[in-house]
N, C-alpha and C positions, 0 to 999 in steps of 0.2 A: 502274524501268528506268534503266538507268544511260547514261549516250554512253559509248561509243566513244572513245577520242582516240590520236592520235601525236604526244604532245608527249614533250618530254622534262622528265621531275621534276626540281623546283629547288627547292634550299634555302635560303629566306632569314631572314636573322636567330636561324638554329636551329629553322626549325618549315617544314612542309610550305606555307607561305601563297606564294602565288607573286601578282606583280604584271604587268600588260598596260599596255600603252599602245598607244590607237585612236587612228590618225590617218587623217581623211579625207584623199584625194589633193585637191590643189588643181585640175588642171586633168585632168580628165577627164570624157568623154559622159558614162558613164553611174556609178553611186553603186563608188566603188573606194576601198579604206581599208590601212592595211599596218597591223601589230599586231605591236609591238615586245615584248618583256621589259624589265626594270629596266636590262639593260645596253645596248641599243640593238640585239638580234639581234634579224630577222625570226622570229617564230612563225608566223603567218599571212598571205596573202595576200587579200582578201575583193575580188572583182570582181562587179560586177553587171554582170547581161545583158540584151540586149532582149528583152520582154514585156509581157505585159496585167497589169499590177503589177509592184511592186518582186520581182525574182528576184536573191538574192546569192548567190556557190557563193562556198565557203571551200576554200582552198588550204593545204597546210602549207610550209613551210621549200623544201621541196624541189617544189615543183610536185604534188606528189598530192594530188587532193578528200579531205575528210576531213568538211565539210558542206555544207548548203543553210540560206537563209532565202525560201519563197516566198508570196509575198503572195496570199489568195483573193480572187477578186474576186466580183464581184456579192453580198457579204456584207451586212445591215443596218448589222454595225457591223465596222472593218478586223479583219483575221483573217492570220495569219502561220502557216504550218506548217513547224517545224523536222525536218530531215532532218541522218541522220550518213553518213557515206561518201557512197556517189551517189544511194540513195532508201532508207535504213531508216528510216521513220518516225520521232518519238521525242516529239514532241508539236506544240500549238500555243499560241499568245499570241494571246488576245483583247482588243479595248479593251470595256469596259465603259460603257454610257450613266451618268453621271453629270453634274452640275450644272455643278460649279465648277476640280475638278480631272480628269484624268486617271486612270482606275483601269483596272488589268489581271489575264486571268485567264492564269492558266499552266496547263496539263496533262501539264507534264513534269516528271516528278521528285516531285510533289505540290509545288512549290515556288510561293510568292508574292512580290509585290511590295509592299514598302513604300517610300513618296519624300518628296521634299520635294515644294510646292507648284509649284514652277519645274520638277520633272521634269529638274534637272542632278545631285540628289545621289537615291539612293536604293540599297536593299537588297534582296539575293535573300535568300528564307530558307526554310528546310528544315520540313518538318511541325515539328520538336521544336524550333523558333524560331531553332534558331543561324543564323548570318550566314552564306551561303552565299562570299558577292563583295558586294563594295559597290564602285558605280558612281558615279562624281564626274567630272562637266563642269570642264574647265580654261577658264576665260572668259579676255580678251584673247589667243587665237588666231585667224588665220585663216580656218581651217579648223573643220570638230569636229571636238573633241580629249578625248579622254574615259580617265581612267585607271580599271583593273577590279583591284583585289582581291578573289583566291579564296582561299578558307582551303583548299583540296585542287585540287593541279593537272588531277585527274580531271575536275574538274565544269566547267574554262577553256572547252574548246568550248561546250559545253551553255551557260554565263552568257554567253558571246561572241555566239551564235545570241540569247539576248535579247536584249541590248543593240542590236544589228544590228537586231532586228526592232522595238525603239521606237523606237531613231532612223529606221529607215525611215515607220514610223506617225506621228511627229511631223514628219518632212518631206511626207506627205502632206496632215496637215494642216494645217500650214501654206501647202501649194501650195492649199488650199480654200478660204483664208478670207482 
């Protein structure tokens, strides 16, 4: 199953890879982020809303939904369902009980995750292994600030809806412990 997107394709360097930059807002209630391109235009708007869990809707350029990240609650372990436009399902992000790091399951796209120990550098990747996007924490900021390389601009929503939803999962756990 593929997302959906209204972005616009960009070329860079000669190849389809397009790059994001996640910037959380500094002063706002509730979890709101803007998602720039390499040259500082808005792609997305991401606002979170009041609810029983983290709920993010994504916005594009222009003000139209294009996704959802909504958190389950009363789950064993945290559970994320990503949505594209206003509610077409398209999968979920589960955490995983493990010992010592963090591990997740994806059911979108057949895609997984690989990362580092810290959960600031890590990879999406496709069944046949390739590199979907790769996710890297910019440390000495503010804010979180996280830049997303996709090898195909199709797949920015879809890896954006993860990223959204571990950093959602790793602020919850961090509010727990």
């Amino acid at each position: 199953m593929r997302c959906r997107q209204q972005i616009l394709r960009r070329q860079v360097k000669g190849s389809n890879a397009m790059k994001m930059l996640f910037k959380q807002r500094m002063f706002s209630w509730f979890d709101s982020y803007d998602i720039y391109d390499e040259y500082g235009n808005t792609l997305f708007v991401v606002k979170g809303q009041l609810s029983w869990g983290h709920c993010l809707r994504i916005f594009d350029a222009a003000g139209c939904p294009v996704g959802c990240v909504k958190e389950k609650i009363f789950t064993w372990m945290p559970q994320f369902e990503l949505y594209t436009g206003e509610d077409d399902y398209v999968g979920c992000l589960s955490r995983e009980l493990t010992l010592f790091r963090p591990s997740y399951h994806i059911d979108c796209n057949d895609w997984r995750i690989e990362g580092s120990f810290w959960e600031w550098d890590y990879d999406i990747l496709a069944p046949s292994g390739h590199t979907v996007a790769h996710i890297a924490k910019e440390l000495w900021n503010w804010t979180d600030t996280y830049t997303i390389e996709v090898a195909d601009p199709r797949d920015a929503l879809c890896a954006l809806m993860v990223v959204l939803a571990i950093d959602a999962e790793k602020c919850s756990r961090n509010n727990h412990t």
